[in-house]
Each structure stands twice: as C-alpha cells, then as structure tokens.
N, C-alpha and C positions, 0 to 999 in steps of 0.2 A: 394326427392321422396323415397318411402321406398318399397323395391325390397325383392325377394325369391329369392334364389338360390337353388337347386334342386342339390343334391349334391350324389349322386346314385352308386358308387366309389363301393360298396359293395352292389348293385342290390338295387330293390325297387320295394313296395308293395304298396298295401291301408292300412293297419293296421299300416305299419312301418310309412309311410309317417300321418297318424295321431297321432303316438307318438311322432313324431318328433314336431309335432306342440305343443303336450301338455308340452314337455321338453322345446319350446320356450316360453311359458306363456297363450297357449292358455288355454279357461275354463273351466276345469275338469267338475264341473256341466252342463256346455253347453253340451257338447258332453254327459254327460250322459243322458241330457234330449231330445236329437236328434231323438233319436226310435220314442217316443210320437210324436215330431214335424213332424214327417214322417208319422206317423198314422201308426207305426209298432209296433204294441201292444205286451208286451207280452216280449219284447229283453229287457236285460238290459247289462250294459257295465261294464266289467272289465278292471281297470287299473292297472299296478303295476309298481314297479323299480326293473330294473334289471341291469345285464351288459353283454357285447355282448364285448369279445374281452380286458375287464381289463376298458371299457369306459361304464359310469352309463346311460344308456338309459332310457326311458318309455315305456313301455309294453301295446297294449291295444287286449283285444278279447272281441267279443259279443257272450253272451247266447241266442240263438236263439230256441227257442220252435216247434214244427214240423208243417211245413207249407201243406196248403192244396195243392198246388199246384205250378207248375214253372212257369213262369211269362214272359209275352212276351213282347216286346216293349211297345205295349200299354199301358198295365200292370203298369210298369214302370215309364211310362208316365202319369196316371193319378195320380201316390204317389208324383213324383217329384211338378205338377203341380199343386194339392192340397196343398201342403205345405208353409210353412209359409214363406219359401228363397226366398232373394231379385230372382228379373227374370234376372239381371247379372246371378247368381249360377244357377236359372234353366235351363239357354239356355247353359251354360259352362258343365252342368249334363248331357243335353239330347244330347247334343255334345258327348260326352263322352260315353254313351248309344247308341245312332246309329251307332256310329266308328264301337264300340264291336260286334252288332247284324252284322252289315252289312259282318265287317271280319270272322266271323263265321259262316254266309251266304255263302258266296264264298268260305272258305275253306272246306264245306259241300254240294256244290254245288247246294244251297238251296235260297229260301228267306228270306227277309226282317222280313213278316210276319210267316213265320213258325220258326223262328230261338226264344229259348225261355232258359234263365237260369234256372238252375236247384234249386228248393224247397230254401234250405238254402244258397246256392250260391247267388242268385236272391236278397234275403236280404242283406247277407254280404255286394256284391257290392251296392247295396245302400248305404247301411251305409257309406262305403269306398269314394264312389266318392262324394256325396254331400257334407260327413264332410270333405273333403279334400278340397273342393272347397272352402265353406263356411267357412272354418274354416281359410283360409287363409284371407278372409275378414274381418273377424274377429279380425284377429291380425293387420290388416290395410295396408296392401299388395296390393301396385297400378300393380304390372310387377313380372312376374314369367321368373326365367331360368333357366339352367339345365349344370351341365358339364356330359362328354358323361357318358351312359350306361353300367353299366359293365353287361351282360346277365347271365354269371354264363355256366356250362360246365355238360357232361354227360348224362343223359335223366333223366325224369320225368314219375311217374306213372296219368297217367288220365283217366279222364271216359271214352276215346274210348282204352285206350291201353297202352303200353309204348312209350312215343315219345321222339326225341331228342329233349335236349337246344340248341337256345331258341324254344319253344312251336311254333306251327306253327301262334295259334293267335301274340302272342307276337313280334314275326318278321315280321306279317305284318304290327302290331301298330308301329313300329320303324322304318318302310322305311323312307328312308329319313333325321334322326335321326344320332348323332353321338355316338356310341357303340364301346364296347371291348369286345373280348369272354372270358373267363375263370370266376378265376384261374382255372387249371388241377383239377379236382374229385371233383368242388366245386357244385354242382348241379343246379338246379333252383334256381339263385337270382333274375330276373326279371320276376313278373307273368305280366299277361295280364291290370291287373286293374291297375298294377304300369307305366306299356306302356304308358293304354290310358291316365294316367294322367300327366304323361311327355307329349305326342303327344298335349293335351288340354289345358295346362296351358303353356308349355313353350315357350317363345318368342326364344328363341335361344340361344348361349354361354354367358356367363355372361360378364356384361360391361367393358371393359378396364381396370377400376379404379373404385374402390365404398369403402365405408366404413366401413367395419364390424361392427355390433351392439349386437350380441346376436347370437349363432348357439343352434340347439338343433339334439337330435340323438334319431330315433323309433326304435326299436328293432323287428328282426325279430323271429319267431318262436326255430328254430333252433340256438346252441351255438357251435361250431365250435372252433375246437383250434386251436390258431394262426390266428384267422380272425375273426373280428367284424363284425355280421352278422344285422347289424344296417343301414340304410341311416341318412344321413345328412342333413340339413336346415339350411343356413345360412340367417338371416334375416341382411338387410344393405341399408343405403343409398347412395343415387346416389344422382347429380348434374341436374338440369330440368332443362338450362335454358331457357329463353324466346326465343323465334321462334324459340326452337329445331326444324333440319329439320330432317326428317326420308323417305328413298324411300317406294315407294309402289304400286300397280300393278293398272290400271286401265280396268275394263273387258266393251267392249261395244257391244252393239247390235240392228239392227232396225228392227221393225216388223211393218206390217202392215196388217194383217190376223187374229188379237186375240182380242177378247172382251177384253174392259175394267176393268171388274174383275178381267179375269185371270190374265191381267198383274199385276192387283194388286195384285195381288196372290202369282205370280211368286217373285213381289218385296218383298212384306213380307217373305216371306221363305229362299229370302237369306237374308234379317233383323236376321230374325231366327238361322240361320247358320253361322255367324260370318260376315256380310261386315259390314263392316265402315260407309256407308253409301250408300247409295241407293237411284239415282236420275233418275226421269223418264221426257222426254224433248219433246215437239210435236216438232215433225220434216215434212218435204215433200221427198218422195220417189217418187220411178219412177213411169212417167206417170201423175205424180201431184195426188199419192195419198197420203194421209195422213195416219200419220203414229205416233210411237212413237218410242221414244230411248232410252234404259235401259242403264245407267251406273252405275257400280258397283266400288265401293272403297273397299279395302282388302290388308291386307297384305300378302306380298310376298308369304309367308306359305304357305296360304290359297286360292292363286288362280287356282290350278288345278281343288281344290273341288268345289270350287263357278263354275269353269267355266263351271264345269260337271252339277251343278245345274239349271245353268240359260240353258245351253241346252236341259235338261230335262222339265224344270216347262215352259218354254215357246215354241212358235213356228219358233223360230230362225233356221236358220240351218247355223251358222255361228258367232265365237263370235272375238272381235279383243280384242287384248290385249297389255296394252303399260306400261313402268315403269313409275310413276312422283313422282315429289319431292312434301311432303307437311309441309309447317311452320306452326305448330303448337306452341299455348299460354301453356305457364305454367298452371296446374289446376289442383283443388281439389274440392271434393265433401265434402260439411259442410250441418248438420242441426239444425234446429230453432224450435221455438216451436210458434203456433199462438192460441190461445184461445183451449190449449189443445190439438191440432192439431203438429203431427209433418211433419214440412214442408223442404225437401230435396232441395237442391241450389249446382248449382256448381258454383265455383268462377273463375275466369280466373287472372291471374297477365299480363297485359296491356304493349307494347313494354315503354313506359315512368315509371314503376313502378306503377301506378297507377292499384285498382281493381275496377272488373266487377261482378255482380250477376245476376244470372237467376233460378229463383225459376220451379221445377220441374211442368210440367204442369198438371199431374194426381192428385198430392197432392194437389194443390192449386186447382183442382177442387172439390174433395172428402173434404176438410175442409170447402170451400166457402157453398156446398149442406148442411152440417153437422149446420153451423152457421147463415143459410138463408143470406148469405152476400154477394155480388157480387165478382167474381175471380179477378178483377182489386184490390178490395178493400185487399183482402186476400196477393195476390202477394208481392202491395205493404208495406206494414206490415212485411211480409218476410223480404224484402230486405234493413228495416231499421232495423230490429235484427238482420241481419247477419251485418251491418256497424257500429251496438253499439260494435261487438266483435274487433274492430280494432281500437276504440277510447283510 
C-alpha cells in the first residue's frame, strides 16, 4: 500500500506542502491547470527551484488578481462542490474548511455563518487545500501520516494585530496533535492551512516499519540561515496484509421522536463528516415504541466530532460509545473502460488469495443511461475487464 508521510520537522504550509508534492513527481501542468478546474479564473501558478537550507526544493505562489469580495463557507462550498474533484477530495476540502471557519468562529466569538476569508486569502486557501488533497491522490496515496509539528517561536504580524506563535487558529487546529515549539527567533513555521491539513489528512505517526520510495521538499517563503525553511514528503510503502485488524470507536444511539428524513439526514451528514460507515437498525424502545438505532463507525480521531454531530443533527440526548476491533480485506480501487465509459471497481484480495470485484454503483448507472443498456449488463462487463488485467 503506498502511504504519505507528512514530514513537518521545519513547520508547514499549503504552498510548501504543494511543492513538496511537485518535487515528488506530481504534475506541474495539473496544478497549473487547478485555478480553471476550480472556476478561479484569472490566477495562474508559479513554480520554481530553489533551495531552503543548501537542500534543492520546489517553489510554488499563485498570481491572484483582485477579488470582488471575501468569501464565506458557502462560498467556498459551492467552488469546491462545482468542481471537477473525486467527492473523496471534496468531503476531505470541505473538512478542512469547516475545521478553519468553525476555529475562527470561536476564537472571534462569532459564527459559523459570519465567519468569512479575506479577498485573496479565500483563494490562496483554496488552491492550498484542494491541491494538497487532490494532489496527493494523484500521486496514488492510499494513508497519510505525519511526524510531530514543529510550530516555529516569537509572534506574527496579522490582520487583527501582532500575535504570539503558534497563531491562535493554528493551536486550535493542532489539539490533540503531536507538536514541538521553536527553534528560539524562528518565527511562524506553521500557518493555519498547514494545521488543518495535518489535522485532515493525517492518520497519526507513521508505521513502525515502511519502505521509503521517493521524498520530496516544498519550500517555504522565507531562507533563513542555518535552517531549511522547507517540509518534507516522504512517499513509501507499507505491508496490507489480509484481515489487517485496526481498533476503532463505535458511536450509538436510539431515538424514537424524529421523522424519517431527519434521521436520514442526520445519517448522511455524518457520511459527510468522515464515518466509516453509518447504519441505521429498527429497534423497540420503551413502552413498545418503535423506534430506530443510529450506529456510527469512525475512527478513533474522529469520534468526539462525530459524536458532537450526531448530538446535534438528531434528537438524541445521549450517545454510547464503545472501542471494536474490525478485519478488514486487503483493497484497491482500479478502473476500466466499458463502451467509453469509465467504470471505477474496487477489488478486495480474499483471506485464500483469491479476488473479488465490485464495480462502483453511480458509474455503472451513468454508463448503463448513456448506452440504453441495462446496469446488470454494464456491471457485468466491468467485472470481466478488470479479471482480463490478471490473466
């Protein structure tokens, strides 16, 4: 399996963490052609080489033309969700955008909905978080990790003032996170969009044992002597094997007071929000009412937030929470082509070595419509192109 490491030793950025990618092979033309695919007209992308430290890095800034306006969630929300990015990268974007809005909410004592990036910033972090996301997919990155945070030391000039390192966004994106402060008079090395992109992508310390394949180093703005003002990416693979087991939190809850929608509502949203999976169970409550039973699958990370959501989006007033172990198959996502149609499949590897296919259900609907052909007929077509690739 082919893993990121997040390698942050000397702070980290969105622009660093994009050159870093581009120093691993990702494709200069992609990212330049990012703005368009964002429907942010008007920006174009500079890259260059440089060196941070005596070590050859990539350089990237965007030429941003002057914006009519700052941009709110919404905002936000509708560039990400127009765009062309698998919905893996938009739900991991708009993650990443609500983190930011929300911390900058509460540290302004403000909300969700008033809380708004400023003109060119607004853009920038676009750029920053999707090509970071996407561009990791791109390079073919199943699992992202991170060794700790260095924050960097002394204050920072911002739009409200001068404030101390780290920025108060920044140290709320990193609770919980493993961090170092310095060095002494090194200034801001971790902004906020570098935070939330640790906080969003990283799964946690990197594996025991993996295999390096390829690192690469972004450059940051500033050159500094005596210190490579660059992050690190080390791209490597790891061992998957069959029934890997991994712990993981189970959130539950029964209700019996909510229409049917909302609870689908409720379930979708934390689909949205990162759970694993999301199962909803008719059950009997007291009295012999009926009722239903939300359970939530999520990683460890990620059960405070989930658990704050499902307390919110539904009428629970009460959620249980338990560890379980789950074996999980080996597995990759491959795709095929069916009468011009491209049809995504993930493949599982079978405790006897033997594979498994399951062709995506949205593709094989959108081709079956496209060829007047029935979805069984489309599927199965799939599923003998992807078993011609193993003959």
């Amino acid at each position: 399996m082919r893993i990121a490491i997040l390698d942050p030793a000397h702070g980290i950025s969105g622009d660093m963490t994009l050159g870093a990618l581009l120093d691993l092979g990702l494709d200069a033309d992609w990212l330049r052609a990012l703005p368009a695919a964002l429907g942010l007209e008007g920006v174009t992308v500079r890259i260059a080489d440089v060196t941070r430290g005596a070590i050859a890095c990539k350089k990237v800034d965007f030429d941003i033309p002057p914006q009519p306006h700052g941009r709110h969630l919404r905002h936000i929300a509708a560039i990400v969700e127009g765009s062309a990015a698998p919905e893996a990268v938009k739900r991991a974007a708009m993650d990443a955008f609500t983190q930011l809005t929300d911390v900058e909410a509460a540290i302004h004592g403000t909300t969700r909905e008033k809380v708004h990036l400023h003109e060119v910033g607004a853009v920038d972090a676009i750029l920053d978080v999707v090509g970071a996301i996407w561009g990791l997919q791109q390079l073919g990155v199943e699992a992202v990790y991170s060794t700790p945070v260095t924050l960097g030391d002394g204050f920072v000039e911002a739009a409200h003032g001068r404030m101390a390192v780290p920025a108060p966004a920044t140290l709320r994106l990193v609770e919980g996170l493993a961090v170092r402060p310095g060095p002494e008079g090194a200034g801001e090395l971790t902004t906020p969009t570098g935070a939330v992109l640790v906080r969003v992508l990283s799964k946690g310390p990197p594996p025991a044992t993996y295999t390096p394949r390829k690192s690469g180093y972004g450059a940051g703005t500033r050159d500094p002597a005596g210190r490579a003002n660059a992050v690190r990416i080390i791209l490597a693979d790891v061992e998957a094997p069959d029934g890997a087991i991994e712990t993981l939190a189970m959130l539950a809850c029964d209700i019996d007071d909510l229409g049917g929608e909302f609870v689908a509502g409720a379930a979708e949203s934390l689909r949205d929000a990162g759970a694993l999976d999301v199962t909803l169970v008719q059950t009997v409550m007291k009295k012999g009412r009926p009722g239903v039973r939300v359970e939530v699958l999520c990683a460890e990370a990620d059960a405070d937030r989930l658990e704050t959501l499902l307390l919110t989006e539904s009428s629970s007033i009460g959620v249980r929470r338990m560890p379980v172990r789950r074996r999980s198959l080996a597995r990759r996502e491959l795709s095929v082509d069916v009468d011009g149609h491209a049809i995504r499949l993930k493949e599982v590897t079978l405790p006897d070595g033997s594979l498994r296919v399951k062709p995506e259900w949205e593709d094989v609907q959108r081709a079956a419509r496209a060829a007047g052909r029935s979805p069984l007929e489309i599927a199965e077509r799939a599923r003998r192109a992807a078993e011609t690739r193993h003959l």
